[in-house]
N, C-alpha and C positions, 0 to 999 in steps of 0.2 A: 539487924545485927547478925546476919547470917556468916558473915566474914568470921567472926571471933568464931563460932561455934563449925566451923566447916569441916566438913568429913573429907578426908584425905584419902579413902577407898576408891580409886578412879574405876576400881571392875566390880565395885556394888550392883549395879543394874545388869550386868554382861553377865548372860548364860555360864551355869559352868564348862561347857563343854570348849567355852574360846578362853576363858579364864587360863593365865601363865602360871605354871607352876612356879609359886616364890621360896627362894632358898634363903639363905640366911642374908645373903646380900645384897637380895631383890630376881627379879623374876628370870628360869631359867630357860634355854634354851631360845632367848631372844636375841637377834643379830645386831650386834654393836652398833654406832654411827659409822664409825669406819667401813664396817663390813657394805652398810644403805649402801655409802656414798661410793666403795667401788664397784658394787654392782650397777648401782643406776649409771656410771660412765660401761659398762659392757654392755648394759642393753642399750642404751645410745650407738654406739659403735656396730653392736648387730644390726641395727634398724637403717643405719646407715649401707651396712654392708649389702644388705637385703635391696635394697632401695637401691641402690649401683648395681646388683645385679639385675632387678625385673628393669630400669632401664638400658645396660645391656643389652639384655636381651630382646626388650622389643625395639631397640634400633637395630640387633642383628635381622629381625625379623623385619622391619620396615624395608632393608637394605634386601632381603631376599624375593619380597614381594612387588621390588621397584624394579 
C-alpha cells in the first residue's frame, strides 16, 4: 500500500546543496521545457557545426599533403 501513502518529496534523499530553491509556485531558477528544448537544438547544430569544420579541415589538409 505504498501508493496511497507516498511521499511526493522528489529531493528528500538529494544533498542540500543540489536541492532548488522552491518559491511559492515551485522551484526557482529552473529552465523551463521550452528553454531544454531550444538549447538541446543549439547544441545539436554546434556539434554539427564543429563536425563540418574538423572535416574541413582535415580534407584541406589531406589536399595539402597530396
Amino acid at each position: 500500500m505504498e501508493g496511497l501513502n507516498s511521499n511526493l518529496n522528489l529531493n528528500e534523499d538529494a544533498p542540500p546543496r543540489v536541492m532548488p530553491r522552491i518559491g511559492d509556485w515551485g522551484p526557482l531558477e529552473v529552465p523551463a521545457t521550452r528553454q531544454k528544448r531550444r538549447m538541446r537544438w543549439w547544441v545539436i547544430l554546434l556539434l554539427l557545426a564543429v563536425l563540418a569544420a574538423l572535416v574541413g579541415y582535415g580534407y584541406w589538409v589531406y589536399t595539402m599533403l597530396r
